[in-house]
C-alpha positions as CSV (number, residue, x, y, z in Angstrom):
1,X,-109.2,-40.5,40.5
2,X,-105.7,-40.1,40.1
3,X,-102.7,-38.2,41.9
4,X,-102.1,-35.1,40.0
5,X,-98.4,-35.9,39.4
6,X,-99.7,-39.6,38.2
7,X,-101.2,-38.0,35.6
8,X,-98.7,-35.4,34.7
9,X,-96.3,-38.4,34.4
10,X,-98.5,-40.2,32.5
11,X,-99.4,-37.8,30.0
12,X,-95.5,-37.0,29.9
13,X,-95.5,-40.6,28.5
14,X,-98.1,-40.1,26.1
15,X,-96.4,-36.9,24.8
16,X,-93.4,-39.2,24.1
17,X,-95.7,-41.4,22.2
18,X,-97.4,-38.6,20.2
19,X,-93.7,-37.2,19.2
20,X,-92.5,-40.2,17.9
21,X,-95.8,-40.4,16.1
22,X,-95.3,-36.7,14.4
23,X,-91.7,-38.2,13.6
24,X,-92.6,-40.8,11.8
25,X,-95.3,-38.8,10.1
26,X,-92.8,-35.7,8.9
27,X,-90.3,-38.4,7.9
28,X,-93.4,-40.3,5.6
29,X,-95.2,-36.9,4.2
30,X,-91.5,-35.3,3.6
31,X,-89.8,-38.4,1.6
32,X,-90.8,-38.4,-2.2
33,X,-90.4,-42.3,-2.7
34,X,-92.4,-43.3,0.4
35,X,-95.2,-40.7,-1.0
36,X,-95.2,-42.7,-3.7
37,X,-96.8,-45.8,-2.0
38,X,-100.5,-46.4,-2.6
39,X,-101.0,-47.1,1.1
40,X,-99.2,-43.5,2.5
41,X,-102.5,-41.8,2.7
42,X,-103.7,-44.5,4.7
43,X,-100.8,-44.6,7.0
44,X,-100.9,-40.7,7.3
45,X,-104.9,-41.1,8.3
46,X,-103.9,-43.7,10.8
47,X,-101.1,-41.7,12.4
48,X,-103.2,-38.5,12.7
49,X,-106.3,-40.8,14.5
50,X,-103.5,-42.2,17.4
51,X,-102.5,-38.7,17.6
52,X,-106.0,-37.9,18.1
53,X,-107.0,-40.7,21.2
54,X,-103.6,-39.7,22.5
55,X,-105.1,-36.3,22.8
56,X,-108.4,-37.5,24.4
57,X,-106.3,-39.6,26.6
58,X,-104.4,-36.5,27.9
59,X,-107.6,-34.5,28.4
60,X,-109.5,-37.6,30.5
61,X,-106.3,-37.7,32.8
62,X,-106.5,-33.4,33.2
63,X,-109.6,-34.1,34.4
64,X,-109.4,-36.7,36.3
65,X,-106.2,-35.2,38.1
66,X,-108.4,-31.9,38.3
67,X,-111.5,-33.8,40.0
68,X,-109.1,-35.1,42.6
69,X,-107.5,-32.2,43.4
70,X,-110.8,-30.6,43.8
71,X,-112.1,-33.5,46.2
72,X,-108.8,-33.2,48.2
């Protein structure tokens, strides 16, 4: 189990993550001449799956955080 303000910390650092991760996506879906690549769908897919464990990563350390609070 972990500390509540472990895991708020920790998800803080995974929202850092995630926003460089939508950076890096608006700058890729918004320039014309990197659209252009063949693999920019591919890259776009990837980005939106790490966006998506980063997600389930925040929700696992919610609950974990909750379950110890509970237990405390």
């Amino acid at each position: 189990m972990l500390d509540p303000e472990d895991a708020l910390e920790a998800k803080l650092r995974l929202g850092v993550i995630a926003s460089a991760i939508l950076d890096h996506a608006h700058i890729l879906s918004t320039d014309t001449s990197l659209l252009a690549l063949s693999e920019a769908g591919s890259v776009l897919r990837g980005y939106a799956d790490d966006f998506q464990r980063l997600a389930a990563a925040m929700e696992v350390l919610e609950r974990r955080s909750v379950v110890r609070s509970i237990r405390s």
